[in-house]
C-alpha positions in Angstrom: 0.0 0.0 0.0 2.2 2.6 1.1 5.3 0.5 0.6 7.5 3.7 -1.6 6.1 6.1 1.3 7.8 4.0 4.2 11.1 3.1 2.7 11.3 7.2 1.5 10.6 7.6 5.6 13.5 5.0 6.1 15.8 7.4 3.7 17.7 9.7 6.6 21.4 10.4 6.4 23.0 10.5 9.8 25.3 12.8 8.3 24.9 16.2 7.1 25.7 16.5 3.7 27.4 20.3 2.9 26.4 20.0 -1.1 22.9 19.4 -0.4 22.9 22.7 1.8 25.2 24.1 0.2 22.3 23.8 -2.8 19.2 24.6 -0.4 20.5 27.9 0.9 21.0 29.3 -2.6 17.5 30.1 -1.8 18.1 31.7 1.1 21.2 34.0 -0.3 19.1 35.5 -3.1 17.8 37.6 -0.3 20.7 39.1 1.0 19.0 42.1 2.5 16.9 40.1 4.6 19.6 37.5 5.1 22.3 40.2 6.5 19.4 41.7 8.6 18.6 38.3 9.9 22.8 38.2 10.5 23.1 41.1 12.4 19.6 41.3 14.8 20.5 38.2 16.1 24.4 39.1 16.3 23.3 42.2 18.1 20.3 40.2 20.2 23.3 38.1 21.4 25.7 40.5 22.2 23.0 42.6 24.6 22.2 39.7 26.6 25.8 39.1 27.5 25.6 42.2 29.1 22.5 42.1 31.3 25.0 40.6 34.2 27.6 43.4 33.7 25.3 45.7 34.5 24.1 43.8 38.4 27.7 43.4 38.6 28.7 47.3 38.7 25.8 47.8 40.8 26.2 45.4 43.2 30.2 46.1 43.4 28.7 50.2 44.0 26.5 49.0 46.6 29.0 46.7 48.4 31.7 49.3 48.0 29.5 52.2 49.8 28.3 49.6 52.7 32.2 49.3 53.4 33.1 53.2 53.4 29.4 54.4 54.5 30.8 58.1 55.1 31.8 58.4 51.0 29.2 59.4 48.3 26.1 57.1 48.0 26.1 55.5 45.1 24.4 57.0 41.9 21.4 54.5 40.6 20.8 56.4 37.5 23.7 55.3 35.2 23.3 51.7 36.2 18.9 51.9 35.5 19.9 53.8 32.2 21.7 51.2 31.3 19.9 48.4 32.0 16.7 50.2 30.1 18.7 51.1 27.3 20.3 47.6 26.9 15.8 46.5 27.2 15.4 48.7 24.3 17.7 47.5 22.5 17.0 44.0 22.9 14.0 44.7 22.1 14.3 46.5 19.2 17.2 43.7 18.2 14.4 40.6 19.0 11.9 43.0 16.7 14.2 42.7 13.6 15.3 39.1 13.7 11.5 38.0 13.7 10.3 40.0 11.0 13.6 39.1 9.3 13.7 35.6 10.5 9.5 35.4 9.2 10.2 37.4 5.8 13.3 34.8 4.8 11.0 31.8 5.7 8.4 32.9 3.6 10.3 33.5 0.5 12.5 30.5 1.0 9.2 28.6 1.4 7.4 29.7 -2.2 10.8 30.1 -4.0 11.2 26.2 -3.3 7.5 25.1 -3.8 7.4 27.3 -7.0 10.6 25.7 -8.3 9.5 22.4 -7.3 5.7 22.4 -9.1 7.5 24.0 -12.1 10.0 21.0 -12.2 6.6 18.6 -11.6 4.7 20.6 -14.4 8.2 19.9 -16.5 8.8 16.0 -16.4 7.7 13.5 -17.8 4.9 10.7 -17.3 7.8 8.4 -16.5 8.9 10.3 -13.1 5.4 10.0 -11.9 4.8 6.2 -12.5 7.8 5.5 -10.2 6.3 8.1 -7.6 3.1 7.8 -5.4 0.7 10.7 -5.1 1.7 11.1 -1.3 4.5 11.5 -2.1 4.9 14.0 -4.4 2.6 16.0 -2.2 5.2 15.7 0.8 7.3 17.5 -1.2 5.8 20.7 -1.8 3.8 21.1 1.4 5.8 19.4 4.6 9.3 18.8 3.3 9.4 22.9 1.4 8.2 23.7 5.1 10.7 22.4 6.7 13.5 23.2 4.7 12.2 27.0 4.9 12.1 26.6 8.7 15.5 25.3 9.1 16.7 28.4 6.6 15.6 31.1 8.3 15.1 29.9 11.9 17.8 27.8 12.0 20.4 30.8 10.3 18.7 33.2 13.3 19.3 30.5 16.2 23.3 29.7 14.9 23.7 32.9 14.7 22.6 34.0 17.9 24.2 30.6 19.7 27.5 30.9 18.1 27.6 35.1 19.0 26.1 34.3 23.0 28.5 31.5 23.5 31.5 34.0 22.6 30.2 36.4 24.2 29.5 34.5 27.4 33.0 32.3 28.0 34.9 35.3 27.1 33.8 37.5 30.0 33.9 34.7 32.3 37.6 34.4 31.2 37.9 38.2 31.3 36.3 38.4 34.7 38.1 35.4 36.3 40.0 33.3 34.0 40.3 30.2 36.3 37.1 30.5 37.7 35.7 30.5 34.1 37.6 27.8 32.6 36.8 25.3 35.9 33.0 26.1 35.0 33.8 25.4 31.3 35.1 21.9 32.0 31.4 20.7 32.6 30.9 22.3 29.0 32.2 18.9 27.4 30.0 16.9 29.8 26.7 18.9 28.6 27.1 18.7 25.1 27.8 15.2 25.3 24.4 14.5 27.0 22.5 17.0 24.4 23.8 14.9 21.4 23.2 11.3 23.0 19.6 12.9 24.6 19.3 14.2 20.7 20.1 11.6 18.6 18.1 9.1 20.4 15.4 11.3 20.6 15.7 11.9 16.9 15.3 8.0 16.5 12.4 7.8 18.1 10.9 11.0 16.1 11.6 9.3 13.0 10.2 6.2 14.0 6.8 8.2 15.2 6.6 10.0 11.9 6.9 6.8 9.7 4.4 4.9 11.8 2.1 8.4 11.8 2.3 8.1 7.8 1.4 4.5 7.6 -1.8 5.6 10.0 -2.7 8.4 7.7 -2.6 6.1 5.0 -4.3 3.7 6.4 -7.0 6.4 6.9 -7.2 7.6 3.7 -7.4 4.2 2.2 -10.5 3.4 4.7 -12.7 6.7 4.0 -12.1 6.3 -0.3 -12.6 2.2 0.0 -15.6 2.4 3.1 -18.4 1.2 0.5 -15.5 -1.7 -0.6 -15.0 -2.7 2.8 -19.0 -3.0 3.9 -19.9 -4.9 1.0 -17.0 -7.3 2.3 -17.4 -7.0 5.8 -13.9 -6.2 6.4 -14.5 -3.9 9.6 -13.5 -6.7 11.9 -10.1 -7.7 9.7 -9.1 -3.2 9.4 -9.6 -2.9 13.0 -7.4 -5.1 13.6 -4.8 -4.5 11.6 -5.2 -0.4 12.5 -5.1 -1.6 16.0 -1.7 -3.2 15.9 -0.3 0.0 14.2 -2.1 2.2 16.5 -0.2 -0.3 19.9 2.7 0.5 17.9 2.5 4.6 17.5 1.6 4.1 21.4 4.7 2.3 22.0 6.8 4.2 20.2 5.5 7.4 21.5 6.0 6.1 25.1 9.4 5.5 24.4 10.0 9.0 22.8 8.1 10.9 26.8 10.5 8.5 28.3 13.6 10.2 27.1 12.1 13.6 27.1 11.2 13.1 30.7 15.3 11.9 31.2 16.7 14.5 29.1 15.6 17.8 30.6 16.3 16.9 34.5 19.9 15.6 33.4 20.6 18.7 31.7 19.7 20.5 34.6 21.8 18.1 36.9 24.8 19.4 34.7 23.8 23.1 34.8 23.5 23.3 38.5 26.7 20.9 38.7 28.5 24.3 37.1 26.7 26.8 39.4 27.8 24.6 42.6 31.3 25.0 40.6 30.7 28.3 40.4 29.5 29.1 43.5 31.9 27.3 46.1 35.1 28.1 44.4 33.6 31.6 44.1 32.7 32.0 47.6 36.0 31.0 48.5 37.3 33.9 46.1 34.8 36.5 47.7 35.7 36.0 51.2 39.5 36.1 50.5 39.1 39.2 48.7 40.2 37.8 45.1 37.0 38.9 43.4 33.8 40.9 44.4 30.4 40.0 45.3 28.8 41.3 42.1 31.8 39.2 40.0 30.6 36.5 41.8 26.4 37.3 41.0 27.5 37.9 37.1 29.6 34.5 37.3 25.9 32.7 38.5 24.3 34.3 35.6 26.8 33.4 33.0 27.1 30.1 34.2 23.2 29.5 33.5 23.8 31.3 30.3 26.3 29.6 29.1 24.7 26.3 28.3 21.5 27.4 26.8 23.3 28.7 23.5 25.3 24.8 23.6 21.7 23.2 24.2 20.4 24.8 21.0 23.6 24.3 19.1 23.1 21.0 19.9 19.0 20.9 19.3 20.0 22.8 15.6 22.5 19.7 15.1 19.9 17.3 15.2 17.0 19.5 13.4 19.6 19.3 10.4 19.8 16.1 10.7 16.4 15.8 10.7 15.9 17.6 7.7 18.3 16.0 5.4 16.6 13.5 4.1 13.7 16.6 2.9 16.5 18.4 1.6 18.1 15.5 -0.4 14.5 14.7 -2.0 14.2 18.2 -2.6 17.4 18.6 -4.5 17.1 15.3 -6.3 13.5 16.6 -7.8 15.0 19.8 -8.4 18.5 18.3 -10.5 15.8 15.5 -12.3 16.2 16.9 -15.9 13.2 16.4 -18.0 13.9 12.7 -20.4 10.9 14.4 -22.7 12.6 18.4 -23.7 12.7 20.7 -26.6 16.3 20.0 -27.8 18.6 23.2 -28.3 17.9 22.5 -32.0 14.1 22.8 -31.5 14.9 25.9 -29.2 17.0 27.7 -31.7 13.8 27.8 -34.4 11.3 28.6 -31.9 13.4 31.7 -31.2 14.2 32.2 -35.3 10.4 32.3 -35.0 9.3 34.4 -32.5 11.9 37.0 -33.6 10.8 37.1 -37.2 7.0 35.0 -37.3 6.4 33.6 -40.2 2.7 33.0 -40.8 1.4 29.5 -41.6 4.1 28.0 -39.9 4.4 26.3 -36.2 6.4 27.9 -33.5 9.0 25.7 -34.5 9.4 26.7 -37.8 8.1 23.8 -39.8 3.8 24.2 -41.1 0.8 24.0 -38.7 -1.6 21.2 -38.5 -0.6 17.5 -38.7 -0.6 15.7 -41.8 0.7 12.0 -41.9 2.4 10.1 -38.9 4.4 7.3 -39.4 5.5 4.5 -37.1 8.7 3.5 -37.9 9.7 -0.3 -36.1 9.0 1.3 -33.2 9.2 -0.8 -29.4 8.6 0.6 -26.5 9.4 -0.7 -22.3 8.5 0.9 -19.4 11.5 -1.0 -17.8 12.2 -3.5 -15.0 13.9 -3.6 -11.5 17.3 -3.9 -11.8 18.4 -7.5 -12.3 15.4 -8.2 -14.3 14.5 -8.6 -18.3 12.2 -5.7 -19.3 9.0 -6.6 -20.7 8.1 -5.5 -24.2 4.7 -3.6 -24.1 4.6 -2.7 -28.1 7.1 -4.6 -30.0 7.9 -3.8 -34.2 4.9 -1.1 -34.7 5.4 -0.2 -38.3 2.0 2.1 -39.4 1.4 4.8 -41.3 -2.1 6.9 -39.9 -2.9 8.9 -43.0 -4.1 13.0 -42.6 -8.4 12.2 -41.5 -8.0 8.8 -41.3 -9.8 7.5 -38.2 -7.9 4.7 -36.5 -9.9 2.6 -34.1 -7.2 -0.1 -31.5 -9.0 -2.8 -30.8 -8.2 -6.0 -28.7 -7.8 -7.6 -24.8 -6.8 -5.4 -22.0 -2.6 -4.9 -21.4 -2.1 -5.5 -25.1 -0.1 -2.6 -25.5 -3.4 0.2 -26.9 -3.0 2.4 -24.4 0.7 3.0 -24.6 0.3 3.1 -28.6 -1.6 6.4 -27.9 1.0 7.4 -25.4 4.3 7.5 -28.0 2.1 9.1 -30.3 1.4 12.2 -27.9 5.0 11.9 -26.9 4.2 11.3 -23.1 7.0 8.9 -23.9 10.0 8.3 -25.9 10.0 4.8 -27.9 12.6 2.0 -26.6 13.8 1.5 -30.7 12.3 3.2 -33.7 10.9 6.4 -34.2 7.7 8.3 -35.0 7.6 11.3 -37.9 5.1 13.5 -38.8 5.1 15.2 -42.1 8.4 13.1 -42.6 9.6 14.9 -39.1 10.3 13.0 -36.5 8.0 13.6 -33.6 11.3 14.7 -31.3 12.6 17.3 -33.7 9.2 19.0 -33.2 8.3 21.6 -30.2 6.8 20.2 -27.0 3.7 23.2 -27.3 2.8 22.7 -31.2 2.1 19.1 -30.4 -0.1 19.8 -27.4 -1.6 21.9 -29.1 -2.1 20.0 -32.2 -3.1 16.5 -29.9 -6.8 16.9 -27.8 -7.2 13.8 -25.9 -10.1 12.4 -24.5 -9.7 9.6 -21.6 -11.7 7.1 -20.2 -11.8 8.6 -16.5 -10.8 11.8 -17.4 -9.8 14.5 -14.6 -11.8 17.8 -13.6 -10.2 20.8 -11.5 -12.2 21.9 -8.9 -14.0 25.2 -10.6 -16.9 25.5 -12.4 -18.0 23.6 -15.8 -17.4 26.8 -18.1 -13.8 26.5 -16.4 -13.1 23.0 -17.1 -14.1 23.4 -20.8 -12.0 25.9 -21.2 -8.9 24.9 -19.2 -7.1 24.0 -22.4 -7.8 27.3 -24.6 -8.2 30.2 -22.0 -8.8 32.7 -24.9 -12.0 31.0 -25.8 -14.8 33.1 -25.4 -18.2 31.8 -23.5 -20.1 31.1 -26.9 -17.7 29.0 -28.1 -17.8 26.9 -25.1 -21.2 26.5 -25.3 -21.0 26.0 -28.9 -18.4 22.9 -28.1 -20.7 21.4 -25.2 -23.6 21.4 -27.4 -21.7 19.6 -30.4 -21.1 16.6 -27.8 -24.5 16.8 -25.7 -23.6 17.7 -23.1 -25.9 21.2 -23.0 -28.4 19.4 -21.8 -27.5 17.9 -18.5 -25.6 21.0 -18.0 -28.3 23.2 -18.1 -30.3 21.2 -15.1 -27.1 21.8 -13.3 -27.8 24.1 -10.4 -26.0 27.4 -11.8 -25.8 25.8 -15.8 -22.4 26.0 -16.6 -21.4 27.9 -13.8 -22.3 24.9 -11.1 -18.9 23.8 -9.4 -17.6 20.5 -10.4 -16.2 19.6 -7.0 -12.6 17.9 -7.1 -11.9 15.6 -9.1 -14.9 16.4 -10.9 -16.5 14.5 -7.9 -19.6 16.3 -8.2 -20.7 15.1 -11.6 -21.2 11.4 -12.9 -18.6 9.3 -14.7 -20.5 9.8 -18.4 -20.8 13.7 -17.1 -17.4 14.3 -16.7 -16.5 12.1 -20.1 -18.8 14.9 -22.1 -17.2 17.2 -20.6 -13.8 15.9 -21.3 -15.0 15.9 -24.9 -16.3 19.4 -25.0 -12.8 20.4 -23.6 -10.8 18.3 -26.2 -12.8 20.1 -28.7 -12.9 23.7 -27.9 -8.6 23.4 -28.8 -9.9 22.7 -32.4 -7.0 19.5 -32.5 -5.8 18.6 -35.5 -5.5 15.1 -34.2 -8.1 13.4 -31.6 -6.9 10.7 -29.2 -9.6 8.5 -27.6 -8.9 6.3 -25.0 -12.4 3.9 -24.2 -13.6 7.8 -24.6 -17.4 6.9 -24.5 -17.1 3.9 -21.7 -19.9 5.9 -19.1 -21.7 7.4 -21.5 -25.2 6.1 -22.3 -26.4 4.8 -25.7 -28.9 7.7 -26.1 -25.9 10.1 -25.4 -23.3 8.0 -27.3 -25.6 7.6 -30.3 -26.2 11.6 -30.6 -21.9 12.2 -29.6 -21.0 9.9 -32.4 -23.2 11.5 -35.3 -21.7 15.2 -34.0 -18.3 13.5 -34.0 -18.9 12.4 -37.8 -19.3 15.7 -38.7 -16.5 17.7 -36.2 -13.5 14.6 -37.4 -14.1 15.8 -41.1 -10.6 16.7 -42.1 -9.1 15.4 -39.1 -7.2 12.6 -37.8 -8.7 10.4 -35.0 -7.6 7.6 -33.4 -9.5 5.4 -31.1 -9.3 2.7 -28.6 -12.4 1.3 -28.0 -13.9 -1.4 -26.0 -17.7 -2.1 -27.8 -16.9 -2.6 -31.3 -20.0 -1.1 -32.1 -18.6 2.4 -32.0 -15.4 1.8 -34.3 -17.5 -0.3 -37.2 -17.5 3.0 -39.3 -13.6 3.4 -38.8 -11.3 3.9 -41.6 -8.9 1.6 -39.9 -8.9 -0.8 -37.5 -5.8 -2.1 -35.8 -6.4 -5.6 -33.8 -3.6 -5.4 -31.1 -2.1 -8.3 -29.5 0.9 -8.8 -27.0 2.4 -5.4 -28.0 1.9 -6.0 -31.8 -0.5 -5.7 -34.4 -1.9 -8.7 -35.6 -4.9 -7.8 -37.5 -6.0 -4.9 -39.8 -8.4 -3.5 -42.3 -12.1 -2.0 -42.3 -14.7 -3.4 -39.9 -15.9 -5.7 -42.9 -12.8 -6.9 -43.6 -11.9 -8.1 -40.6 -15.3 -9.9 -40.1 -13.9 -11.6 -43.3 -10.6 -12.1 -42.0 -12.5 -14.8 -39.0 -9.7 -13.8 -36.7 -9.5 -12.1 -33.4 -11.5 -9.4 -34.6 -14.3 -11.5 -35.6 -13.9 -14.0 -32.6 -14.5 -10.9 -30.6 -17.2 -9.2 -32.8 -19.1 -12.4 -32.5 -18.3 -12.8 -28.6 -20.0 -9.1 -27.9 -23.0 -9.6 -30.3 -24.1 -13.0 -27.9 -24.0 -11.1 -24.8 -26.2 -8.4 -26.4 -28.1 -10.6 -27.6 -28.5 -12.2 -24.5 -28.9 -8.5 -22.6 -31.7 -7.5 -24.9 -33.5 -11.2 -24.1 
């Protein structure tokens, strides 16, 4: 089920890999105004905090130094509260700049990366998507984009303001009392030792969370599309138990991750107090032999529960890295695919010959418009194998020529090879061996956006976008003005049941299309296929919901809107292809049979075998 989905969750480096983020935050430095903002608020947030202790040290040493000479000057409180508010203000102001900067650098790391990454989806080819699951294609732009945008912004803020706190920090404990500060530093090895075991483990168990999480959602996804499935099999008994062993798994797993959050914190606090006890017994000793002051004693305290925090976070960013490397290797893997289906620099070089000096009657890439002849050259096609394993042939030695309005109708038994036929020749796919020409061209040498605009293609389950029915009709020719998409919708019938939509043509389709019936969204489809006025119409088991009423009255408007243009069919009731030009009888990737629908009956092959076949049942339907 989700197989892909878990190993993909498996995928996490342990190491952090420099090239992939050296890659990631080229997003991040083509803001460098926000990025050196981001730099220097939390350089500047840093740096003010270290001095928050300076200040109760100057006052306290004022204080203590009037109690032991009470007849001199008391001291002044005004420098010291200036200070101290000033030092607020700035902080403040400081804390102000690295959100806003830290939130802006997010953001535009976050849609540079999702718009880069839908661009490369909108870019490949049908291939990339039949090794990759839905899912997770989807976890890349929305949670994986996320996170890398987190890590780029709020992960640049927090190193920056650990690495500048931590300076700041040990070097006035080492200015204030150098031995005192480098006895408190040696629990410093000790603490970042238990963040990165506490870390790593915790990490574990995150991961482990997330990919049993994914299975669940999965699992729930699967149970809400398949409910009227599983009733009509009375599976509720065998899913509840299987979701319940996954759900005593999350449990268990999420026990075990509390279990080492509960350890982690009260260690780390066992450390930090081990430092202040450091701190404040060898300091005491220092106060009351007159080595250092009371207030250097107070700032020493405060640094010495300063100190770790910036060496916790260090260590929390270590693993959030971590974390995030396997979203930031997927992400740079889908953004360095290159397309195997491209305009080549050839094709490129007359579509800008073109558009600099347009020619009219010819193609953007300089050859004429419209499709005359295609020809099938020994063409085979794979969609290959596993590694270790013999590919298997889907269309093997395909040697046709489909003549300019000629209507070609692929007939024969399901996985012989008709649908990929129909994907070489609308070049969702490149052909093992052989080739395929148009006009004597091959298909390859011609620009990616004259063929779809030359190809309409009508499916048998065909996909609506959520939006209304005047929107899916004209989702392939935006220009198209509203009478010529009721003109199209009326040449395949489909005006009618549109018009007893609530709203007509403006009535919402729902996603998917989910709000309109199989045959519905078929005439549709057709409408849509039409309104591009293609010189070449693909139909994959095109009228398969569609009533015979409906079918009958699309098939005489289809005789008249295929004049002058090429069709080609794949059909599963032989009743709609009789009339074809052509009819190709495909078996086991080849073509075995073909000739008009009479000829074929002559013939007594496959073709009539099946003919005869569909007439009994019928025959046996109508009795």
């Amino acid at each position: 089920m989700s197989q892909e989905h878990n190993q993909d969750e498996d995928f996490q480096n342990s190491r952090i890999q420099l090239t992939t983020w050296k890659r990631l935050f080229a997003f991040a430095r083509a803001y460098p105004g926000t990025l050196t903002r981001l730099v220097v608020f939390a350089t500047t947030t840093g740096a003010f905090e270290t001095c928050f202790p300076l200040v109760s040290k100057n006052l306290i040493d004022a204080i203590e130094a009037h109690q032991l000479d009470p007849a001199g000057a008391a001291p002044n409180f005004v420098p010291y509260v200036a200070t101290y508010v000033g030092l607020m203000v700035g902080m403040a102001f400081s804390v102000w700049g690295f959100i806003r900067a830290a939130g802006s650098l997010k953001a535009c790391c976050a849609a540079d990366v999702r718009t880069e990454c839908f661009e490369k989806l909108q870019n490949l080819e049908f291939a990339y998507y039949d090794k990759r699951a839905t899912g997770w294609l989807m976890s890349r732009l929305t949670s994986d984009c996320e996170r890398l945008a987190n890590i780029m912004a709020w992960g640049m803020l927090d190193i920056t303001w650990s690495i500048t706190f931590l300076l700041g920090t040990s070097a006035i404990m080492v200015f204030l009392n150098w031995k005192l500060g480098l006895m408190v530093m040696l629990v410093a090895p000790l603490l970042a030792f238990a963040s990165r075991f506490f870390q790593s483990r915790l990490l574990t168990a995150s991961r482990r969370i997330r990919k049993i999480n994914s299975t669940i959602t999965a699992d729930f996804n699967e149970s809400i599309m398949g409910v009227a499935t599983t009733k009509v099999f009375t599976r509720q008994q065998a899913n509840q138990a299987e979701f319940d062993g996954k759900a005593t798994e999350m449990f268990e797993a999420s026990v075990r991750n509390a279990v080492l959050s509960s350890m982690y914190l009260p260690i780390i606090l066992t450390l930090g107090s081990l430092a202040a006890a450091i701190a404040l017994i060898q300091g005491g000793f220092q106060v009351t032999g007159g080595w250092i002051s009371l207030g250097t004693l107070v700032a020493f305290l405060a640094y010495t529960r300063m100190v770790f925090d910036p060496l916790q976070q260090l260590a929390h960013i270590f693993s959030e890295l971590q974390m995030a490397q396997a979203s930031g290797e997927r992400i740079v893997e889908l953004l360095e695919t290159e397309p195997a289906i491209f305009d080549s620099e050839e094709v490129l070089e007359r579509k800008r010959a073109q558009a600099g000096a347009p020619e009219p009657h010819l193609a953007d890439d300089g050859y004429p418009t419209g499709v005359g002849n295609i020809r099938f050259e020994h063409v085979s096609f794979h969609y290959g194998a596993p590694a270790g394993q013999e590919p298997k042939m889907v269309l093997q030695d395909i040697d046709l020529e489909v003549h300019k309005g000629e209507t070609i109708a692929l007939v024969g038994a399901t996985g012989g090879g008709k649908t990929t036929f129909i994907s070489l020749l609308c070049r969702f796919y490149e052909p093992t061996s052989g080739r395929i020409l148009v006009d004597g061209v091959p298909l390859k040498d011609r620009s990616l956006s004259w063929l779809q605009s030359e190809f309409g293609i009508v499916l048998q389950d065909p996909h609506l976008f959520s939006g209304t029915v005047l929107e899916n009709i004209r989702y392939g020719r935006l220009e198209a003005t509203d009478e010529e998409v009721l003109h199209a919708a009326h040449l395949v019938g489909a005006d009618p049941f549109i018009e007893k939509l609530d709203g007509g043509y403006g009535f919402e389709v729902g996603e998917g299309g989910s709000r309109l019936s199989a045959g519905e969204r078929q005439l549709v489809s057709f409408a849509r296929a039409l309104l591009k006025d293609p010189s070449v119409l693909v139909m994959d088991e095109a009228t398969s919901h569609i009533d015979t009423e409906t079918e009958h009255h699309l098939q005489k408007a289809l005789a008249r809107v295929l004049e002058n243009r090429t069709c080609v069919v794949i059909a599963h009731r032989l009743s709609t292809i009789e009339n074809a030009d052509r009819i190709l009888v495909v078996h086991a990737g080849r073509i075995v049979e073909q000739g008009t629908h009479a000829d074929l009956l002559a013939q007594k092959g496959r073709y009539a075998k099946l003919h005869a076949h569909q007439s009994l049942e019928a025959a046996a339907d109508g009795w």
